[in-house]
C-alpha positions, -999 to +999 in steps of 0.1 A: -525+085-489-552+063-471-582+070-453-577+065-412-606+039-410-590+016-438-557+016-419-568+006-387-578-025-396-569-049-371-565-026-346-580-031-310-597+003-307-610+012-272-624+050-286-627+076-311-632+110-308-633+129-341-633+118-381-625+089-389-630+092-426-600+120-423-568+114-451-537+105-441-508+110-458-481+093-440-475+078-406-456+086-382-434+076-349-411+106-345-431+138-341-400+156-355-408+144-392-446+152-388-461+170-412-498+183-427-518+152-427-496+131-406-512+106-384-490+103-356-486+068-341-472+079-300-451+049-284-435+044-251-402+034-260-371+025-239-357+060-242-386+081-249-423+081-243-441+094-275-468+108-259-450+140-245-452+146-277-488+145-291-492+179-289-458+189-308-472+165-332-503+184-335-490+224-340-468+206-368-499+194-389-508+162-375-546+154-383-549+121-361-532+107-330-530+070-321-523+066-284-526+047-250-539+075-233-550+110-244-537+146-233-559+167-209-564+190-240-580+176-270-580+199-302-615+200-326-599+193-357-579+167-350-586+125-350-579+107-316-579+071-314-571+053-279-557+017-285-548-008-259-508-009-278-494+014-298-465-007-311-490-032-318-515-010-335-481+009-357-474-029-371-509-033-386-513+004-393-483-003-412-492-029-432-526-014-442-513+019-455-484+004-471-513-022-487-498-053-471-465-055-490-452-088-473-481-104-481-474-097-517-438-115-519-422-146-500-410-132-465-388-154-447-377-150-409-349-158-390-343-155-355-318-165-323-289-155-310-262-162-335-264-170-373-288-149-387-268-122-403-253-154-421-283-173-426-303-140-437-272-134-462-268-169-475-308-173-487-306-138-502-275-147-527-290-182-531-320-169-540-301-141-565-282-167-576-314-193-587-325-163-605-352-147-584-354-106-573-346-104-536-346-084-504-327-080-476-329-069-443-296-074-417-275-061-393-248-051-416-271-040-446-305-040-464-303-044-497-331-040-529-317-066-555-284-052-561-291-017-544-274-016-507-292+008-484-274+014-444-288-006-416-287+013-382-308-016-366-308-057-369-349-047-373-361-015-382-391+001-373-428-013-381-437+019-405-397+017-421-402-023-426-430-017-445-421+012-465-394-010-477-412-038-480-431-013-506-401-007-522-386-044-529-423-052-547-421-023-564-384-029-577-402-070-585-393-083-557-404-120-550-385-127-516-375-112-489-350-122-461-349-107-428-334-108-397-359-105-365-342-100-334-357-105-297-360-062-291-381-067-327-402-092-318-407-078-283-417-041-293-438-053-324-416-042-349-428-069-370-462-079-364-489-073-392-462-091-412-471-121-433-445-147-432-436-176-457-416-191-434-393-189-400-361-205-391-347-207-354-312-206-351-296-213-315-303-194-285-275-185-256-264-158-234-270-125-245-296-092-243-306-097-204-299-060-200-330-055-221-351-094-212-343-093-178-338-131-173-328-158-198-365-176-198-381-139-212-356-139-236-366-173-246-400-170-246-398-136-264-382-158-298-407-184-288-432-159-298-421-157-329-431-192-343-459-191-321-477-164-342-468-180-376-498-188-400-507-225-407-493-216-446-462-211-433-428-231-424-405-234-392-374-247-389-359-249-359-319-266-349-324-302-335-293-299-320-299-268-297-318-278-262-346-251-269-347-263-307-378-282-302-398-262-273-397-232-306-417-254-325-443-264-296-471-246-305-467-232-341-493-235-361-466-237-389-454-268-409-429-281-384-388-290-401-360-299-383-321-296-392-294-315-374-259-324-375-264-351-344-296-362-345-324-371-370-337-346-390-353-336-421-326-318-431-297-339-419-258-333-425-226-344-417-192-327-412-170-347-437-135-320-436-136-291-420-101-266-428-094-233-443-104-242-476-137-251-467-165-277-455-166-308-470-207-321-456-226-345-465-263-334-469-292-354-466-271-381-485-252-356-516-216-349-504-208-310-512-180-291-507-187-251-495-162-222-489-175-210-454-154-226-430-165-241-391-194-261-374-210-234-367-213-221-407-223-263-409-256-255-390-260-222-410-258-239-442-280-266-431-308-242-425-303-223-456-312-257-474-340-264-452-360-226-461-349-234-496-366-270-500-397-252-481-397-228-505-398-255-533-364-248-551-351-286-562-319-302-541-294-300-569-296-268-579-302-251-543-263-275-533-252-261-566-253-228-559-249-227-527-213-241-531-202-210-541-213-184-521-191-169-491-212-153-462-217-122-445-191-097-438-171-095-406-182-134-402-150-151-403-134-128-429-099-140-428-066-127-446-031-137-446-001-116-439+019-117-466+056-123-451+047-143-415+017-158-431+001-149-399-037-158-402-060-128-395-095-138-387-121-108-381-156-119-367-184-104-352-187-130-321-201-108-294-216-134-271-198-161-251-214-187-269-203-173-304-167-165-294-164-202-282-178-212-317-150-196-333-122-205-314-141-240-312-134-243-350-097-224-348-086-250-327-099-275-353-080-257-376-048-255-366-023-278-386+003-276-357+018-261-330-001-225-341-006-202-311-041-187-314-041-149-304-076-132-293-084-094-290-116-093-276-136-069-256-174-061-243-197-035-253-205-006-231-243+001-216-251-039-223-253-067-205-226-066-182-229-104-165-214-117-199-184-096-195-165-121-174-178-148-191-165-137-226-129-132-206-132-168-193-136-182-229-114-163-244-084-170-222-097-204-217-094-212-255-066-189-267-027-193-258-025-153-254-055-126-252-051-086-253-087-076-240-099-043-252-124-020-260-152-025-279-180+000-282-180+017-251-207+037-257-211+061-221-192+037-200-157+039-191-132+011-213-112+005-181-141+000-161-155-026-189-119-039-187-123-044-153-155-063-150-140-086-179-107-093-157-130-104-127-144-133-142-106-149-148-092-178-122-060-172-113-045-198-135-060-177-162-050-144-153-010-148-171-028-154-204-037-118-208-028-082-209-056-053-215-045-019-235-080+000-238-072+018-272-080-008-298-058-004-326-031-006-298-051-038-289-049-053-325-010-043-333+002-057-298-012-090-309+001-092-340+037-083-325+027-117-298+021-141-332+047-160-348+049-171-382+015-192-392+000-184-353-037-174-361-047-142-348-084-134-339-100-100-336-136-107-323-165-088-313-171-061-337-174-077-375-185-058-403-190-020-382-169+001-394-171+020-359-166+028-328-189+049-300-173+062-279-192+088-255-223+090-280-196+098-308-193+077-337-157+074-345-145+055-380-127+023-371-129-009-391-112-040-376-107-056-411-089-026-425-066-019-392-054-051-394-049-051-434-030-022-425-008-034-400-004-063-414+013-046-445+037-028-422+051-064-416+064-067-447+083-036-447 
């Protein structure tokens, strides 16, 4: 409980009309879990604008409304406050009732397009591993020291950040890694936050169903750094062409990680095969288990935020040399008869499925045929959609496209804007069967003994939505599965 006034500190207030030394006892986004006391935050979002519903919010108990604009019919007993942003004024709100968790512990940032489930993942079991209490929040889980709570969304919201930002302090938490994706960082999700420290990642194709055009999308991540306190770190890929404009006017300590160039942090591929990456770093040659150029970079920045965060070299390569990475990143099992190689990843974007097959056509020993199932998600940006056919059929010997998560959209009509973006010398490279598990058992008849067999796009979900139905599906156990019947 908190009294309003405290909690809008920060807050660009443009009126009041009522109290404002009123108690609240929680706060609220979603008028359906208001109750007596409530202050009730209202929010245009994409789907729904929460000011249809300040006076629901009000007959449930509500006794103060933060808005952009106020209903025609104001009510005596009740607190209005009329902001300039909602989602801005719901971060700080946030962080005051909650009593500025983040500020408390060692909060850590990473953003771009791919890598930062991995990265995220990575600095939370180094940091278990040297010993310290951690937090996580990801796409495929948050997680409270060893307690693993759902994630629905790569960010939650501002008031559900904080709450369990509340939580890992309580619980003696001293870090805290999180992923912040562009919608996050575009609909405040995560300002009021105090960051240690940020670390860019890449940035390619991907989201312009919700950015619009490439430069918003870029400017949106840009953002991010831009609003990091002088205290703070940011570490940004020397190798990616926006790696540097991130860093242009932080007001952060500025780091740089490279494979190609010079950098702070500076590695070198040494071997790169199924058992591993042999790198040298900044001049210590290390052997890891994560496999592929791409994990390379995500290693390298893992080192960087743990130098910044003023762990010592040895032991941060020590333990670091032992840890595997996120699920539905590159998991990989063998068949046990064919010794077919099964490689399950979440690679969604054109730039991330040509990463993986990048590093399966470095991995191949032989003549291996590599295999892809592949398809797009529904309601999403449908110009990638050709472009993820292109690369797939461009980089694979065979490809079974398929469906995804088509969410309200038709899979054949998906199918068919993937098929479009294929030159005809592509087009005898592929076949499409909509129904996935089909998808995934009609490649596994294509492979030979020792071919590698990808199945990209959906990782660690153990799901598919289908017509706003969540049906259980779990690309790692199918092809476990399947893969047993081959020994039979």
């Amino acid at each position: 409980m908190a009294v309003l006034q405290d909690i809008l500190y920060k807050v660009h207030i443009r009126s009041v009309q009522g109290n404002l030394g009123v108690q609240v006892t929680d706060l609220q986004i979603d008028s359906r879990k208001i109750a007596a006391g409530s202050c009730f935050i209202a929010i245009k979002g994409t789907a729904q604008d929460g000011h249809n519903y300040i006076e629901a919010a009000v007959m449930k108990g509500a006794t103060s409304i933060v808005a952009e604009q106020l209903p025609p019919v104001l009510s005596g007993e009740v607190t209005y406050i009329l902001v300039e942003n909602t989602a801005v004024a719901a971060g700080y709100m946030s962080d005051n009732f909650y009593g500025s968790p983040s500020s408390k512990m060692k909060v850590v940032g990473i953003t771009g397009t791919n890598g930062k489930t991995t990265i995220a993942t990575l600095l939370f079991k180094l940091f278990s591993g040297l010993g310290y209490k951690c937090g996580l929040l990801s796409t495929v889980q948050n997680q409270i020291a060893d307690r693993v709570l759902s994630a629905t969304h790569t960010t939650p919201d501002a008031i559900s950040i904080n709450a369990l930002m509340q939580q890992m302090l309580d619980e003696g938490c001293s870090h805290v890694f999180m992923e912040c994706s562009s919608h996050a960082i575009q609909q405040h999700r995560i300002t009021g936050l105090h960051f240690a420290g940020g670390i860019f990642s890449n940035i390619t194709h991907d989201h312009l169903d919700y950015h619009k055009t490439f430069d918003e999308y870029i400017r949106v991540k840009k953002s991010f750094f831009d609003n990091l306190p002088s205290d703070a770190f940011a570490i940004s890929n020397a190798d990616d062409k926006r790696g540097l404009v991130m860093l242009q006017n932080t007001h952060a300590k500025k780091h740089l990680y490279s494979l190609r160039s010079l950098a702070e942090f500076k590695g070198k591929i040494l071997e790169n095969n199924l058992t591993g990456l042999l790198m040298n770093i900044n001049e210590q040659e290390v052997h890891f288990r994560l496999i592929g150029e791409f994990n390379a970079y995500n290693l390298l920045a893992v080192y960087g935020a743990a130098i910044c965060l003023g762990e010592e070299k040895q032991r941060i390569l020590q333990v670091l040399s032992n840890l595997t990475g996120a699920e539905g990143r590159f998991d990989y099992i063998v068949s046990p008869g064919e010794r077919i190689i099964g490689i399950v990843d979440y690679a969604h974007t054109p730039d991330a499925l040509l990463n993986v097959l990048g590093t399966l056509k470095k991995l191949r020993q032989g003549h291996e045929k590599i295999i892809t199932v592949v398809g797009c998600g529904g309601d999403r940006d449908k110009t990638k959609r050709p472009v993820m056919a292109e690369v797939a059929c461009e980089h694979s010997d065979k490809v079974v496209f398929t469906s995804d998560n088509p969410r309200s959209e038709a899979p054949e009509d998906i199918l068919k804007d993937m098929e479009a973006g294929l030159q005809p010398s592509l087009r005898r490279k592929y076949i499409s069967i909509a129904d996935r598990k089909e998808a995934i058992k009609t490649a596994i008849s294509l492979a030979a003994k020792e071919d590698i067999l990808l199945i990209a796009g959906k990782g660690h979900e153990k799901y598919q939505e289908i017509k706003g139905v969540k049906y259980p599906f779990d690309d790692k156990q199918v092809l476990t599965e399947l893969f047993a019947l081959l020994g039979k």
